[in-house]
N, C-alpha and C positions, 0 to 999 in steps of 0.2 A: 048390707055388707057384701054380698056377690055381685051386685052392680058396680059396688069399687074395686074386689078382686079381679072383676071381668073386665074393667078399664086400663090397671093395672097392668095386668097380665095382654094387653091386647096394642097397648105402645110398643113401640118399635124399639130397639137398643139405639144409644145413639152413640154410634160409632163415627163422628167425626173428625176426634180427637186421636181414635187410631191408625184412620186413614191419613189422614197426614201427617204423623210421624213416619206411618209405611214410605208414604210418598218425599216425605225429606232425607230418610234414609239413604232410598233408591240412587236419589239426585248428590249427596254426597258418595257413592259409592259409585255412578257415572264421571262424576268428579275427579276420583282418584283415579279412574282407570283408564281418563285422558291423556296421560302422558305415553301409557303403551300405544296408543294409535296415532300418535303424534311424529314415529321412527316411519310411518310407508307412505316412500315413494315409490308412486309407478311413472315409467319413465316412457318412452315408446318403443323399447331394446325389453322392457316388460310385457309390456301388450302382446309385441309378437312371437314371445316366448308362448306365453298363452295361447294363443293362436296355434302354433305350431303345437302345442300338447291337444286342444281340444281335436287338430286334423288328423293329429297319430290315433286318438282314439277312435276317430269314426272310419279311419283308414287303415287299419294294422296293418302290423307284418302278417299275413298267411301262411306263408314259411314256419314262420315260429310260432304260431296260434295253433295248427294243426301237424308240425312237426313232431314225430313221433322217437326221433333221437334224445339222448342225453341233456340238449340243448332245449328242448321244447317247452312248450309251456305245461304241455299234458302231464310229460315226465318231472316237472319241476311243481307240478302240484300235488303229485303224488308222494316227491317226497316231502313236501311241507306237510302233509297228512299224516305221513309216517312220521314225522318229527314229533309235530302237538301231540300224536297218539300215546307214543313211547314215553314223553314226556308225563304227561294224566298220567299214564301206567307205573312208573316210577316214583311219581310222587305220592300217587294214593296209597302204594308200598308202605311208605316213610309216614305219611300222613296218620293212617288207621291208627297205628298204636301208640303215635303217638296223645292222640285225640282220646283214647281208651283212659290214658294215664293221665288225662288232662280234664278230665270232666268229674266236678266237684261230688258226682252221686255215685261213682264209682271207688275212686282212690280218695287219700288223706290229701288235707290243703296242702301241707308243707311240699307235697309230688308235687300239685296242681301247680302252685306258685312258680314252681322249677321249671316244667316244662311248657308253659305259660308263657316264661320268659324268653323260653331259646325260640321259639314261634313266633312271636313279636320279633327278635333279633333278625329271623328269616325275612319275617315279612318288610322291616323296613329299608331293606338294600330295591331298589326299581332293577327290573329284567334286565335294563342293557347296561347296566354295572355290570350285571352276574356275569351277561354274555361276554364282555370284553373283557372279564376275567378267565374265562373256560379256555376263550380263543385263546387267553397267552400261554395257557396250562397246558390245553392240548393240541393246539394248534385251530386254524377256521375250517368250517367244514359241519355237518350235520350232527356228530357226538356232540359239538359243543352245543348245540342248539337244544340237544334233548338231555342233557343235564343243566343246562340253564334252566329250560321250561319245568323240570322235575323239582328244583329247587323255588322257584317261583310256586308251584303249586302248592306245596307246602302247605305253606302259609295260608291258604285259601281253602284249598280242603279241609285243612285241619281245623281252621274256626269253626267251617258249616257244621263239621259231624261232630265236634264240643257240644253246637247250640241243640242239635239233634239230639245227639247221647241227654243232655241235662233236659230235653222236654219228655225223655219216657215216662211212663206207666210204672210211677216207684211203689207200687203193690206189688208186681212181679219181683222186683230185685229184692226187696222187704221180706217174702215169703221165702226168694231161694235165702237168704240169709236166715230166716226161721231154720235152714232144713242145714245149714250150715257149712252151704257150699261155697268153694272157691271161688276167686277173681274169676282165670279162667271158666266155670262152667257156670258167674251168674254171667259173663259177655255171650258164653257159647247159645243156653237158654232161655236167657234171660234178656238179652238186648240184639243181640244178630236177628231172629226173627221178626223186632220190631222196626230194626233202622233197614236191613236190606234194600227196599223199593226208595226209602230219602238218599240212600248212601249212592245207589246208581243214580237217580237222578241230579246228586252234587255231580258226579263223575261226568255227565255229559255233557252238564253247562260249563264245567272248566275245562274238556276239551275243545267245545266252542270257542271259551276265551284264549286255549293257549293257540288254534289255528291262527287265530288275529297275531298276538304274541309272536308265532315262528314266523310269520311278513316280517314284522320288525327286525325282530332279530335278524334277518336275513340282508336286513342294511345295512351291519358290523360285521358279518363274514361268517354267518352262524347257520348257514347251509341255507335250503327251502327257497322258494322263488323272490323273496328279497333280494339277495346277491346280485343277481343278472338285472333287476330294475333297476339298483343304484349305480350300476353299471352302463345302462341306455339312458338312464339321466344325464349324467355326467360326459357323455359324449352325447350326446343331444340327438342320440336315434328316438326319434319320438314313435315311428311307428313302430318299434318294441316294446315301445312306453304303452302304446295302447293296444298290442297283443298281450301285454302281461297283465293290464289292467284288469280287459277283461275275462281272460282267465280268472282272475281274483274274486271278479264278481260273483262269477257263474257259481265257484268254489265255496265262496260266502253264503251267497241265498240260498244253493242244495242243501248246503249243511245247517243253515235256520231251520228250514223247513222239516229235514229228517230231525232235528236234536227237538223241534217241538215236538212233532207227532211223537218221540219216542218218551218225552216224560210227560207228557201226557196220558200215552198206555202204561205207565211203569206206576205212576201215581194212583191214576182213575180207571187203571183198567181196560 
């Protein structure tokens, strides 16, 4: 009987019949997605386009790489920082209570459903709707860019610190409920000391996201160092093209770098 269990037990699954539905899959889903690559033509007015962007990069402007005016890249990534910043700031505002009244171990469903709803509503409009909506409201320029980014956040903060809020330690809110305390003081003792180190570390990965976000936005007129790229695109200064590029760069990787190390200590210490 263990000799047949151990024989048993000692074959291999035969998985041939899975792999090659994976692999017919793949190949009608190659299939379909032949017609999108079906539209590029490179032509030779292409090539040297490319050309000329790869030479802007290795050759910038100077001027505006190390340009310490209004116009620079320095000061135009500063304000894209102050932009995504304002914007995290703003939206975590909006976000927190909302997420309070939204997480099922806190409030009643009938709340949950409601404000469930308007969050998903937030979340399914994409950034440069919002943006090119702010722009007609208030005009182009960096407000608009940091209540875009504010309203974009939303939606993303708000889910994280839901999933957050619904993984506590419901012993704690259990017993403030024994003692028969308020909304208010089971969030004040009850949940603020357990979510703080998750809640900053939502907070820093979605200012990382909205630094990306304010580039974007800043190709529709929504302030930050966007603007001025689609700007030297369009007139074909390429070595602007690749002063601002790598601005972007530098600006990207410090800020990987600092937003890891820092939820790393926030987390672990």
């Amino acid at each position: 009987m263990n000799k047949k269990l151990e024989s048993v037990l000692s074959k291999e699954p035969r998985r041939g019949l899975q792999y090659a539905v994976t692999i017919i899959i793949l190949l009608i889903l190659l299939l379909s997605a032949s017609p999108a690559l079906g539209g590029a033509q490179m032509t030779t007015k292409g090539f040297d386009i490319g050309k000329n962007i790869l030479t802007g990069i290795f050759t910038p402007d100077t001027s505006l790489l190390f340009g310490l005016g209004d116009s620079g890249v320095m000061y135009l990534i500063l304000q894209t920082i102050a932009i995504a910043f304002l914007g995290t700031l703003v939206g975590a505002i909006i976000a927190v209570p909302l997420s309070f009244i939204s997480a099922t171990n806190i409030v009643p469903k009938p709340v949950v459903l409601v404000t469930r709803f308007i969050i998903m509503a937030i979340r399914t409009i994409p950034s440069l709707v919002y943006g090119l909506m702010f722009i007609r409201v208030t005009g182009p320029g960096p407000f608009a860019g940091v209540m875009t980014l504010a309203i974009v956040s939303i939606g993303m903060i708000s889910k994280l610190f839901i999933e957050t809020i619904e993984d506590l330690d419901s012993g704690i809110l259990e017993s403030l409920d024994a003692f028969g305390s308020t909304l208010f003081q089971k969030i004040r003792y009850g949940v603020l000391p357990q979510l703080g180190p998750d809640f900053i570390s939502i907070l820093v990965y979605r200012f990382d996201m909205n630094l990306r976000e304010a580039t974007i936005l800043g190709l529709v007129g929504a302030g930050g160092i966007g603007a001025p790229m689609i700007f030297a695109l369009s007139a074909y200064h390429w070595h602007q093209v690749g002063a601002i590029l790598i601005g972007l760069f530098v600006l990207v990787f410090v800020v990987e770098i600092l937003s890891d190390k820092l939820r790393h200590k926030i987390l672990h210490g």
